[in-house]
C-alpha positions as CSV (number, residue, x, y, z in Angstrom):
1,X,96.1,157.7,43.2
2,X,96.2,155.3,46.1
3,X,93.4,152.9,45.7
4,X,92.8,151.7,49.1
5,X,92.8,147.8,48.2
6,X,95.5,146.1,51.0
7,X,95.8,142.6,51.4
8,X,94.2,141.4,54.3
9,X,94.3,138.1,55.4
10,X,91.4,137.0,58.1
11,X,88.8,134.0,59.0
12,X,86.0,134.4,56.3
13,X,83.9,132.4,53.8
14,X,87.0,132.3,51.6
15,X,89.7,131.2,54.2
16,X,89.6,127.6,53.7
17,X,90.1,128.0,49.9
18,X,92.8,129.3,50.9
19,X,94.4,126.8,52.8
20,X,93.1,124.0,50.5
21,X,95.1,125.5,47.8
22,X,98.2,126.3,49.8
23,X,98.4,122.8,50.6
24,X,97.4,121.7,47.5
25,X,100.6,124.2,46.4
26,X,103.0,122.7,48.7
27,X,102.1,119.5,48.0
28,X,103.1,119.6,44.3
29,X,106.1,121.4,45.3
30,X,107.3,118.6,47.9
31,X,106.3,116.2,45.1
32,X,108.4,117.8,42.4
33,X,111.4,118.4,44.4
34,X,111.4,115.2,46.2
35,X,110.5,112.9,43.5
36,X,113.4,110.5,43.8
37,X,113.5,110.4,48.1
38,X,110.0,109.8,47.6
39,X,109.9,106.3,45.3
40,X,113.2,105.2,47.3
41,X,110.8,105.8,50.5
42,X,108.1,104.0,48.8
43,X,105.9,107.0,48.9
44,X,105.4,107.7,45.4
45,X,104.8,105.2,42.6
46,X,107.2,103.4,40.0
47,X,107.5,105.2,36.6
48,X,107.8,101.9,35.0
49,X,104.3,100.1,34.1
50,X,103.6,97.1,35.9
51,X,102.3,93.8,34.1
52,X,100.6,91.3,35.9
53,X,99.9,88.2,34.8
54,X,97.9,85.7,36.6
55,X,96.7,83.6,33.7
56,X,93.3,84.2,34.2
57,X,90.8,82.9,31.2
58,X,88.3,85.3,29.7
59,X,85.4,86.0,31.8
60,X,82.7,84.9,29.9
61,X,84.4,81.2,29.4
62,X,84.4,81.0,32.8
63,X,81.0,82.1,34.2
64,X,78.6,79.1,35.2
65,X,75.4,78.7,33.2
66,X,73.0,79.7,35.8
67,X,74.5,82.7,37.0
68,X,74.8,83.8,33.1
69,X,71.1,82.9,32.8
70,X,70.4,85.6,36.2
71,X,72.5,88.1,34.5
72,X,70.5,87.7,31.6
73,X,67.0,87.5,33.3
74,X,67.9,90.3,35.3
75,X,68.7,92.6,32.5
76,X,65.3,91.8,30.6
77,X,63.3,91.9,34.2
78,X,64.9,95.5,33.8
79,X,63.9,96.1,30.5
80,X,60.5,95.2,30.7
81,X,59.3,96.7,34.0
82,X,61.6,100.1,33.9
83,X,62.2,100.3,30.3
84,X,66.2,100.7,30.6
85,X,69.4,98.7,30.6
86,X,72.1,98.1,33.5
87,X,74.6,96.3,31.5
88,X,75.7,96.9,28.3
89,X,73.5,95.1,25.7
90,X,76.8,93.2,23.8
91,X,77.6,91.6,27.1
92,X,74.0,90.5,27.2
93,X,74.4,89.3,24.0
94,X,77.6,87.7,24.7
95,X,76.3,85.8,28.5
96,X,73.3,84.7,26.6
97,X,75.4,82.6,24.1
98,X,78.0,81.3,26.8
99,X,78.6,77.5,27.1
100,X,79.6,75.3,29.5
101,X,82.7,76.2,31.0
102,X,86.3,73.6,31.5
103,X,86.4,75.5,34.8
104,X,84.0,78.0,36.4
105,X,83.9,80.7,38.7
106,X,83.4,80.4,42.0
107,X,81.4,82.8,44.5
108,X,79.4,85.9,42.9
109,X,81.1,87.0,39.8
110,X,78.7,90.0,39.3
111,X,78.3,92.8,41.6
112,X,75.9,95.8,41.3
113,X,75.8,98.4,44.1
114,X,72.8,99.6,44.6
C-alpha cells in the first residue's frame, strides 16, 4: 500500500532547522576528520592543559580596606532594603575580616553588571 509520504524539500517554517543542523553536521565532520590540519593551522585547540602561572597572591590578601568595606556595605545595603544577597555570604564573611594588605590592588577589583 503506497502511502503517499515523499520527501519534499521547500522554504517553510522548518527550513532553517534544517540548515542549522546540516551545518552543525558538517561542522563535526570537518572537525573530526581534520583534527590534526586543524591544531597545526592553529584553528583548533591544544589537547594538552595549559598552566599559567603569574604568581598572583590570593585575592582577598590583596584587596584594599575600603573597597572590602563597599563590598561589605553594599551586600548589607542589599540585604536590608531588598531582603536578598549578591555575593555569596562566606566571601562576605571572609572581606569583612581582611587586613591590611603587603601590596594591594589597584583599579576596581569588583565588577557587577547590572
Amino acid at each position: 500500500m503506497v502511502s503517499g509520504h515523499f520527501p519534499y524539500f521547500g522554504v517553510n517554517w522548518s527550513a532553517p532547522m534544517l540548515l542549522m543542523c546540516g551545518a552543525s553536521i558538517f561542522l563535526v565532520a570537518v572537525q573530526k576528520i581534520f583534527a590534526s590540519y586543524l591544531m597545526q593551522w592553529g584553528f583548533a585547540l591544544q589537547s594538552k592543559e595549559i598552566e599559567v602561572d603569574e604568581d598572583l597572591p590570593n585575592f582577598f590578601k590583596t584587596i584594599k580596606l575600603s573597597q572590602a568595606d563597599t563590598l561589605v556595605s553594599m551586600d548589607n545595603n542589599m540585604k536590608k532594603n531588598f531582603g536578598f544577597c549578591f555575593n555569596d555570604p562566606d566571601t562576605i564573611a571572609t572581606l569583612d575580616e581582611t587586613c591590611i594588605p603587603k601590596k594591594a590592588i589597584q583599579g576596581t577589583p569588583w565588577y557587577h553588571p547590572l
